[in-house]
C-alpha positions as CSV (number, residue, x, y, z in Angstrom):
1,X,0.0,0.0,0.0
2,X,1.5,3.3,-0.9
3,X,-0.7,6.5,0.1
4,X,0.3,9.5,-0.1
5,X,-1.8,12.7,1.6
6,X,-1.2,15.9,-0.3
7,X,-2.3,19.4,0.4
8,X,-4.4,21.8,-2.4
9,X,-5.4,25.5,-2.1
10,X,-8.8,26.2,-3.2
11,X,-11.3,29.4,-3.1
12,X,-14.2,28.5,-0.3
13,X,-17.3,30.2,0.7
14,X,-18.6,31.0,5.0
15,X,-21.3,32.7,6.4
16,X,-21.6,35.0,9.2
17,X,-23.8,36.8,11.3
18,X,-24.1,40.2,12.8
19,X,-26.5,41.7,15.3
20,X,-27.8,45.1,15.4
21,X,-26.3,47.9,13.0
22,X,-23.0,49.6,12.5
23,X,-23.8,53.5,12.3
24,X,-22.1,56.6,13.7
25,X,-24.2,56.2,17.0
26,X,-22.3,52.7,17.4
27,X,-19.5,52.6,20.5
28,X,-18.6,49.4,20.7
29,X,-18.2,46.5,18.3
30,X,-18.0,42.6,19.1
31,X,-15.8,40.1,17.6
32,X,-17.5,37.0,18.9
33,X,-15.9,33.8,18.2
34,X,-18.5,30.4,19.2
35,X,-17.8,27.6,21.0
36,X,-18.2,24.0,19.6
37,X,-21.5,22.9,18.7
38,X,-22.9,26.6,17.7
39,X,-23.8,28.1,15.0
40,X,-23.2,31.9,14.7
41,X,-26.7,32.7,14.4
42,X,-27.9,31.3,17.6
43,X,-24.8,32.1,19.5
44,X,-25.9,36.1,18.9
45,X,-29.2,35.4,21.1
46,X,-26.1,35.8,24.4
47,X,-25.7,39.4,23.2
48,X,-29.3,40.3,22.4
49,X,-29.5,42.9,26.1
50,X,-26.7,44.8,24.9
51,X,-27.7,48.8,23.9
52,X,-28.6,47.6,20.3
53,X,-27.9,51.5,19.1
54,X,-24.1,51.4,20.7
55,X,-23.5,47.7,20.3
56,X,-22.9,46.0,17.0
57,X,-22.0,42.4,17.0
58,X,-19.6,40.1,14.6
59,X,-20.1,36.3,14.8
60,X,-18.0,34.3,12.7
61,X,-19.1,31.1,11.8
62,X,-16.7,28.0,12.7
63,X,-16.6,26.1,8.7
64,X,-16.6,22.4,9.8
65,X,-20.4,21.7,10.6
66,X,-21.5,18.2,11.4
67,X,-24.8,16.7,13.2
68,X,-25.0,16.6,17.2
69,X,-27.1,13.5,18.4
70,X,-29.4,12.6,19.4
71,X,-32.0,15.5,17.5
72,X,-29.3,15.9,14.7
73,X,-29.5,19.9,15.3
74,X,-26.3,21.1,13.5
75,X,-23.4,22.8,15.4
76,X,-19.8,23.1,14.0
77,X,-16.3,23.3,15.1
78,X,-13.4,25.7,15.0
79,X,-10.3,22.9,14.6
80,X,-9.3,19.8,15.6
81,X,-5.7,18.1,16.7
82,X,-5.6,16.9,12.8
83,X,-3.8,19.5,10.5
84,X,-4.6,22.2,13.2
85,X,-1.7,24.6,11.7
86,X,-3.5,24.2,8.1
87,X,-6.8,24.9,9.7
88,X,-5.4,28.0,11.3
89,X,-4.7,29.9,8.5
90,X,-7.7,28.6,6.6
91,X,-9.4,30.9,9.6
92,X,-6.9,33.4,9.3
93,X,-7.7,34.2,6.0
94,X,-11.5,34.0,6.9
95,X,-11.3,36.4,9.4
96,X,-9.4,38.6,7.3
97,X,-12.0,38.4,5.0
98,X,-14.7,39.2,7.7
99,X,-13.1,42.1,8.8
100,X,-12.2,43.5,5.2
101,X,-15.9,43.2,4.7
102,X,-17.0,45.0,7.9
103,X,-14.6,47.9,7.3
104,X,-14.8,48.6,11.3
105,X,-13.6,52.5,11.6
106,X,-11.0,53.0,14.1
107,X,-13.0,55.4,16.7
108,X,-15.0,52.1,17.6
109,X,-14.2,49.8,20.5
110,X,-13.6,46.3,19.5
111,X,-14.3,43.8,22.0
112,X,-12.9,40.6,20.9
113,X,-14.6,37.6,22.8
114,X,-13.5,33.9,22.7
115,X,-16.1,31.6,24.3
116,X,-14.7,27.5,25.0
117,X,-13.6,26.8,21.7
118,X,-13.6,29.9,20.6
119,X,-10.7,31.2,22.7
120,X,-8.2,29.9,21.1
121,X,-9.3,30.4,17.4
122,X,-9.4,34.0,18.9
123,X,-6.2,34.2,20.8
124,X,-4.4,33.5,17.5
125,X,-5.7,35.9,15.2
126,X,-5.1,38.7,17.6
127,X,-1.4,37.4,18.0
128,X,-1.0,36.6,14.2
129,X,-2.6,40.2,13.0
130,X,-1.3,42.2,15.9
131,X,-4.9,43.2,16.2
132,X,-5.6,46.1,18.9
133,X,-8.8,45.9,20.8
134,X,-10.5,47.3,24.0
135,X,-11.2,44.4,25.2
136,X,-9.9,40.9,25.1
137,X,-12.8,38.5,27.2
138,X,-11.5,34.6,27.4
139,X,-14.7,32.7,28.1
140,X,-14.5,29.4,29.3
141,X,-11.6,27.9,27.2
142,X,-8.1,27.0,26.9
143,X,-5.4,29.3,25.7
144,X,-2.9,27.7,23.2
145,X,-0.1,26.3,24.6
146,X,2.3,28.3,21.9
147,X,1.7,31.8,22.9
148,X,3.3,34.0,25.7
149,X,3.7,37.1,27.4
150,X,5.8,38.4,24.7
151,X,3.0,38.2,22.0
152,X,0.8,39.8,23.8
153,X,3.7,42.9,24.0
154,X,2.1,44.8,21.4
155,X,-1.5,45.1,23.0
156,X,-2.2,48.9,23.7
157,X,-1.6,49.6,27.9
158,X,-5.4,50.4,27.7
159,X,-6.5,47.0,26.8
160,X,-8.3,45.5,29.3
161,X,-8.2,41.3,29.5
162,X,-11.2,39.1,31.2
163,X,-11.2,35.6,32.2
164,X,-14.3,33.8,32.6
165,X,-15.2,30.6,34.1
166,X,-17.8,28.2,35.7
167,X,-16.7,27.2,39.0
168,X,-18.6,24.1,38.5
169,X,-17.6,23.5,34.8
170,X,-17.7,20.2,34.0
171,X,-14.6,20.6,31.3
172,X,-12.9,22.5,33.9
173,X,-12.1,20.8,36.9
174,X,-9.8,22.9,39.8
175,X,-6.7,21.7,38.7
176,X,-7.4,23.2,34.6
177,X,-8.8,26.1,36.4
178,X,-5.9,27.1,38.3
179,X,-3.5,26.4,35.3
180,X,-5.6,28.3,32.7
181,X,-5.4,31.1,35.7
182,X,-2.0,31.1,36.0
183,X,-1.6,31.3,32.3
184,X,-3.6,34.1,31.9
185,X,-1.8,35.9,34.8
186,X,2.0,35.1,33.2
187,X,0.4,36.3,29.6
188,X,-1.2,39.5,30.7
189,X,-0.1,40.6,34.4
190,X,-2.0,43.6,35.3
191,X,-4.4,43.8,32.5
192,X,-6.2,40.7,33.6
193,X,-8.9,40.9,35.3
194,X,-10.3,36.8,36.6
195,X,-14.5,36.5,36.9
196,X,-15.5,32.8,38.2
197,X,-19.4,32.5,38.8
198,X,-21.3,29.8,40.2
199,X,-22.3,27.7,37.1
200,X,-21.3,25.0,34.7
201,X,-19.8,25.4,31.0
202,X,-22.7,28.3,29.6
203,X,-22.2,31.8,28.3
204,X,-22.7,33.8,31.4
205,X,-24.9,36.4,30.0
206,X,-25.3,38.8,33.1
207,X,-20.7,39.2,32.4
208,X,-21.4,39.7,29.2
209,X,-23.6,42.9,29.6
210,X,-21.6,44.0,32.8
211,X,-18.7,44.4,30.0
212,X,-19.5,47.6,28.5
């Protein structure tokens, strides 16, 4: 047997959605990355209390979709352990397109939120564009083991970092807490600002519209 995996590029089509609309009355605008099983559509319903007139919101949507038992609703997923690097910059290059086609103007706020999966997908592109934002909100997930302190160098002193989490998360257990703590703490020092609530792995909603 003699196989053989190669590697093609090839132009691809995503989706996403938005919430609310981007006008001069706008202040702040969201860079919301879903966590596995979503779909961008239904993960805007966690920012539907925000001030619609000063809060627009970006959802990307994760490209490899597949059927959750046992109702077969569809979610997706961001990237697995398989040809992760590859997968990256496939995302990369969506993103890029996302926010080429949003044209955000520079007096805005950008809040860029990672939620379980979504963290990491996020923590990359911000490291990989050198992208500046307001705010930098880490829901819930794991930050990729590659990045450090010195990535983050380039973040404007004014950016402000939040970690979220469940006490009682049932992907987090103390131990992964306390490591994903003291990650965040060794990446952003000062900046970081640590938010536990009493709850299990959900988007804590009443955080979200405390951040703004």
């Amino acid at each position: 047997m003699n196989s053989e995996e190669k590697e093609i590029t090839y132009t691809t089509r995503n989706s996403y959605s938005t919430l609310n609309r981007l006008t001069e009355h706008t202040k702040n605008v969201w860079f919301v990355c879903h966590g596995m099983g979503y779909l961008s559509r239904y993960f805007l319903r966690y920012f539907k209390h925000l001030n619609a007139e000063e809060n627009y919101i970006i959802a990307p949507q994760a490209p490899s979709k597949y059927y959750i038992q046992p109702k077969m609703h569809v979610g997706a997923n961001w990237l697995t352990r398989d040809n992760t690097e590859s997968g990256m910059h496939n995302i990369l290059n969506y993103f890029d397109a996302v926010f080429e086609a949003e044209n955000i103007p520079e007096n805005k706020n950008l809040i860029v939120l990672g939620y379980s999966q979504g963290v990491s997908v996020a923590m990359r592109y911000l490291v990989k564009r050198q992208l500046q934002c307001s705010q930098l909100v880490l829901h819930s997930g794991g930050i990729p083991k590659e990045l450090t302190a010195k990535d983050f160098e380039y973040l404007s002193k004014d950016t402000k970092v939040k970690l979220i989490y469940g006490t009682e998360d049932e992907y987090l257990d103390a131990e992964r807490i306390a490591q994903e703590s003291q990650r965040a703490e060794e990446l952003f020092s000062k900046r970081l600002k640590i938010l536990p609530f009493e709850g299990k792995h959900v988007v804590n909603v009443d955080y979200i519209n405390d951040l703004v």
